[in-house]
MARSE-944891 format. One record per residue (C-alpha): residue number from 1; x, z, y. Coordinates in steps of 0.25 Angstrom, whole numbers. Each point is the difference from the previous one (the first is absolute). Example, Ala and Ser with C-alpha at 12.3 -4.5 7.8 and 13.67 -1.06 7.14 Angstrom:
2
ATOM    k     xx     zz     yy
ATOM    1     49     31    -18
ATOM    2      6     -2     14
***
This chain:
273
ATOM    k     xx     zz     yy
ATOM    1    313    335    430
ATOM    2    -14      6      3
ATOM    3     -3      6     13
ATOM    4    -10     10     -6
ATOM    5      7     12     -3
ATOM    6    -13      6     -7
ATOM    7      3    -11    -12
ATOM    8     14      6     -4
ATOM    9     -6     13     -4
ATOM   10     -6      2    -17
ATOM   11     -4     12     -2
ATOM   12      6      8     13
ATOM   13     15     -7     -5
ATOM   14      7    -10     11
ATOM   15      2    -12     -7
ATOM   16     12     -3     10
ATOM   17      2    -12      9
ATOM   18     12    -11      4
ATOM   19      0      1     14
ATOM   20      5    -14     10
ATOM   21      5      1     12
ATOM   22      9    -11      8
ATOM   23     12      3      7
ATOM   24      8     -8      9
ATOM   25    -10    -11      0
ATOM   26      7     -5    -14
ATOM   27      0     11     -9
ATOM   28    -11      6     -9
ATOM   29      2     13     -5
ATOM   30     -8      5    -12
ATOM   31     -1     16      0
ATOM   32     -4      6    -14
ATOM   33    -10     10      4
ATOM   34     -3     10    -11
ATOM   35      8     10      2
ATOM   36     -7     14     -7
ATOM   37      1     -7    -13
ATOM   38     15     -6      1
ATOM   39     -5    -13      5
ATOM   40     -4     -4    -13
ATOM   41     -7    -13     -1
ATOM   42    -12      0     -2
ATOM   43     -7    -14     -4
ATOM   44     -7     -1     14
ATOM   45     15      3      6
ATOM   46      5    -12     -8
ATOM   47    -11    -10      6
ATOM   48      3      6     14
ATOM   49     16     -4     -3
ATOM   50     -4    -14     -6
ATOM   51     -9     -3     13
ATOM   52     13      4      9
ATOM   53     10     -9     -9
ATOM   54    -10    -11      0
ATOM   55     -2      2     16
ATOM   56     15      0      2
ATOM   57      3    -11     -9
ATOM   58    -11    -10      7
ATOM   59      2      4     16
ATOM   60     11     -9      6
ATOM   61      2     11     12
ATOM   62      3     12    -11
ATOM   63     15     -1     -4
ATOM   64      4     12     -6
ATOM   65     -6     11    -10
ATOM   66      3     14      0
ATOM   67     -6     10    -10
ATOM   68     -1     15      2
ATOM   69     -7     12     -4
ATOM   70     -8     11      7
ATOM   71      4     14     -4
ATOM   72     14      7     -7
ATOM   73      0    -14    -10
ATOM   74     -1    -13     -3
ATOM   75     -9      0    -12
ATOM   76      0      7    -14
ATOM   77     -5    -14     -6
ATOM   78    -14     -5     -5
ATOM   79    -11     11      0
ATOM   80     -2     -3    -17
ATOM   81    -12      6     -1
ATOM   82     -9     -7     10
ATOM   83      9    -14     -5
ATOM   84     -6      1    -16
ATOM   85    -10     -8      3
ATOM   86      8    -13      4
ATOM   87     11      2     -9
ATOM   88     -9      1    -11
ATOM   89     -5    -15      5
ATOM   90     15     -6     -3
ATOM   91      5     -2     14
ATOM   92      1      6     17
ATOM   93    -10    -10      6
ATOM   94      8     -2     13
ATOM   95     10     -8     -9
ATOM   96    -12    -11     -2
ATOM   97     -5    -10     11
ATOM   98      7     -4     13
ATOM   99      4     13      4
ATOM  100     14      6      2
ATOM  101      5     12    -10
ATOM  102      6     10      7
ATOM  103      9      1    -13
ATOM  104      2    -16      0
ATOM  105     -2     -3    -15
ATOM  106    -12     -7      4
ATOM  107      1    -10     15
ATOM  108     11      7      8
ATOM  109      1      2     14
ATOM  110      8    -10      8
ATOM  111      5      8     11
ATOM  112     11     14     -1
ATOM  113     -6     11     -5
ATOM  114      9     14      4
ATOM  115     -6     12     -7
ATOM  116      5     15      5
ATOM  117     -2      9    -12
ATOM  118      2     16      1
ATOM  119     -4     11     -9
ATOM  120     -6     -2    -12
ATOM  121      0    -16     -4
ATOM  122     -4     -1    -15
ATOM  123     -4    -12     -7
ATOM  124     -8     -9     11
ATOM  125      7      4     12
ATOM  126     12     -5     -8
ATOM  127     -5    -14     -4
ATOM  128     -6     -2     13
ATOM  129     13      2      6
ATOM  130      8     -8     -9
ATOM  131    -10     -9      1
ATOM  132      1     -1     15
ATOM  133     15     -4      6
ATOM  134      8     12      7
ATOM  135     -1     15     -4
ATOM  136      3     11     10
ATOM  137     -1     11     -7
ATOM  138     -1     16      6
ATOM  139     11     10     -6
ATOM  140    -12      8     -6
ATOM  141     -4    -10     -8
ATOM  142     -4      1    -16
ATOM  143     -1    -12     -9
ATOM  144     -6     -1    -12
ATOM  145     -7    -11    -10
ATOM  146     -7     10    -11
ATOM  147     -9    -11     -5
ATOM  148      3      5    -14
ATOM  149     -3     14      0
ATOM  150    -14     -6      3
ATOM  151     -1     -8    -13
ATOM  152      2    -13      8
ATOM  153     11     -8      8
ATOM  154      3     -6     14
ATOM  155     -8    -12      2
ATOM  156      3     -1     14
ATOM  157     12     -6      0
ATOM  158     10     11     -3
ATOM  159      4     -5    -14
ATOM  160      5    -12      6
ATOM  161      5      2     15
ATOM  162      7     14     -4
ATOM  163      8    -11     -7
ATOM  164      2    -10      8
ATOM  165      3     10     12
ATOM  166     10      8    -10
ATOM  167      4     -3    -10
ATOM  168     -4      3    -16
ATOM  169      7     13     -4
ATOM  170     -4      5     16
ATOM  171    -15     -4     -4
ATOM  172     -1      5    -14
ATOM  173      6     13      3
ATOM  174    -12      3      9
ATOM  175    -11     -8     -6
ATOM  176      2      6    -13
ATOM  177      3     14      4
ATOM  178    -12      0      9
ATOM  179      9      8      9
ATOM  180      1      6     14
ATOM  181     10     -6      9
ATOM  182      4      2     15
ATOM  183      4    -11     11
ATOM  184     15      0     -2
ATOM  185     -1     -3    -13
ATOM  186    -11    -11      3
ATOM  187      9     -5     10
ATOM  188     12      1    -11
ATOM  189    -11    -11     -7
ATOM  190     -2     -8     11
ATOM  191    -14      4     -1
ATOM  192     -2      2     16
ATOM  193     12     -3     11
ATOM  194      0     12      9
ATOM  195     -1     14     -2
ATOM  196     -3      7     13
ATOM  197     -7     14      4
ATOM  198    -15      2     -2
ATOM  199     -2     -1     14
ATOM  200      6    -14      2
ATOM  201     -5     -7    -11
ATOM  202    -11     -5      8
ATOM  203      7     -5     13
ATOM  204     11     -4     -8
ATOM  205    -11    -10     -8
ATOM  206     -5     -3     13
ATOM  207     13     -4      6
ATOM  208      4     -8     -9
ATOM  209    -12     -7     -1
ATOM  210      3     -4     15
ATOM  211     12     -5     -4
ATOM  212     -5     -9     -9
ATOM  213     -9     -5     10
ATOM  214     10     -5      8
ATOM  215      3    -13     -9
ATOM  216    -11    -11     -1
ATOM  217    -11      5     -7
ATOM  218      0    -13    -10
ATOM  219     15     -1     -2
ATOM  220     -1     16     -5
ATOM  221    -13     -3    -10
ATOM  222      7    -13     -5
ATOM  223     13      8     -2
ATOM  224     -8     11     -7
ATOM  225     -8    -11     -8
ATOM  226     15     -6     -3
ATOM  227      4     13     -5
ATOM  228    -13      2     -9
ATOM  229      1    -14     -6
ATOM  230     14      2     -7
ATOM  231     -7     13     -5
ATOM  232    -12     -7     -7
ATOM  233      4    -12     -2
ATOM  234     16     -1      0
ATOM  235     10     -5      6
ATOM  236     -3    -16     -1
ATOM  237    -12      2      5
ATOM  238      4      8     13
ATOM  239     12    -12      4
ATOM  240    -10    -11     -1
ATOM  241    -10      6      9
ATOM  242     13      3     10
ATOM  243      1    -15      7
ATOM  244    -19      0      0
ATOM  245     -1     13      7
ATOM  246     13     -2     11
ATOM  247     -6    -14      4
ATOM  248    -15      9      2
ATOM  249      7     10      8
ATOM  250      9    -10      9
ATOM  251    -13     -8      5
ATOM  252     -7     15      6
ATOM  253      1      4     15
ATOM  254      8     12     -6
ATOM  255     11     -8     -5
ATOM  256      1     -6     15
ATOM  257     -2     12      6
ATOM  258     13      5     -8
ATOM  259      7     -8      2
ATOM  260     -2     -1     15
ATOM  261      2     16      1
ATOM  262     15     -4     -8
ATOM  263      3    -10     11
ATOM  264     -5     10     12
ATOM  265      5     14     -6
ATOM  266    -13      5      0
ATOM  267    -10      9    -10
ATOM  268     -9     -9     -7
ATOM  269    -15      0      3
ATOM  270     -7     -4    -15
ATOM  271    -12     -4      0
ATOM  272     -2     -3    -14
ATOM  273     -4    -14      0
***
């Protein structure tokens, strides 16, 4: 993300930010920061978002991400009139390249992703979060894929991981109605995992991102990659990676330092190597 302020602005209009910041010494927070226009993305706010991914993805000392927005909500989705322009050349150019997509069609991020969603999350905020790994999700929240009323559809993952995450009939009735749905019934879906007040979606994210820092950081990404390979590849593929993966994380200093906290009825203290 540029430092320079002065470069956000076209014509007197914020062109919105994704702003880090590190808490805990392993967890990257990345605050959508638009918040007089519903967050919505703006191309500029899309490259900020890909910088953070890819900087979570490639430092070993970040363990956990955590997304959230500035402001009364998540995001109304892509900002389409300032996106035309990219469309129009066939494709989002943070899915090309090395890079990690904060929507995960393209390289994904290798470590937990937990997004905390309230108010308005439309089209984007809701493939980002599915995207991602855990939902916590404010009692305010209004969901909605309307991709259609646009004269388009959801390229951003929501065509596949609304059904993956709830089934067909649970994904059609909303992608084809292009409705408005609220947290309980996203949580009905099992399209987030925790429905709390407005106020506690954040700390809620946060805590729980604590939690998961408590186990070894490379047992957690290989049990999420575990996890992610049955999904893309199947189910062959995920057991013959089981025996590889147990022999890498059995020769780490973590692995001896859990099992010498076992032995000692002690915490832990990861490292991540």
């Amino acid at each position: 993300m540029s430092d320079n302020r002065d470069d956000r602005y076209e014509d007197g209009v914020f062109l919105g930010t994704v702003d880090t910041m590190v808490v805990d010494d392993h967890i990257l927070t990345m605050a959508i920061n638009r918040p007089a226009k519903f967050n919505g993305f703006t191309p500029q706010m899309m490259d900020d978002m890909v910088d953070a991914f890819t900087r979570l993805h490639e430092d070993p000392d970040l363990w956990v991400g955590v997304i959230h927005a500035n402001g009364d909500h998540f995001t109304a989705g892509l900002d389409l009139p300032r996106w035309s322009e990219r469309m129009k050349g066939g494709g989002e150019g943070e899915r090309r390249g090395g890079r990690i997509d904060p929507t995960a069609l393209g390289r994904a991020c290798s470590k937990p992703i937990i997004s905390a969603v309230k108010g308005i999350t439309y089209t984007l905020g809701i493939e980002m979060m599915l995207a991602g790994d855990i939902v916590i999700a404010a009692d305010d929240c209004r969901f909605r894929q309307h991709e259609p009323l646009r004269g388009i559809h959801a390229t951003g993952g929501a065509t596949i991981r609304m059904v993956q995450r709830g089934g067909w009939g649970n994904a059609m009735y909303h992608l084809l109605t292009s409705d408005e749905f609220g947290a309980e019934e996203a949580l009905r879906c099992g399209f987030v995992q925790e429905v709390v007040g407005v106020d506690e979606v954040y700390p809620r994210a946060l805590e729980l991102a604590g939690v998961i820092c408590e186990g070894a950081p490379l047992a957690v990404q290989a049990t999420k990659a575990s996890s992610r390979r049955y999904v893309v590849d199947g189910e062959r593929a995920a057991i013959e990676a089981f025996n590889g993966t147990q022999a890498e994380l059995a020769a780490t200093d973590d692995f001896t330092e859990g099992i010498a906290s076992f032995v000692e009825r002690r915490p832990p203290k990861f490292a991540g190597r």
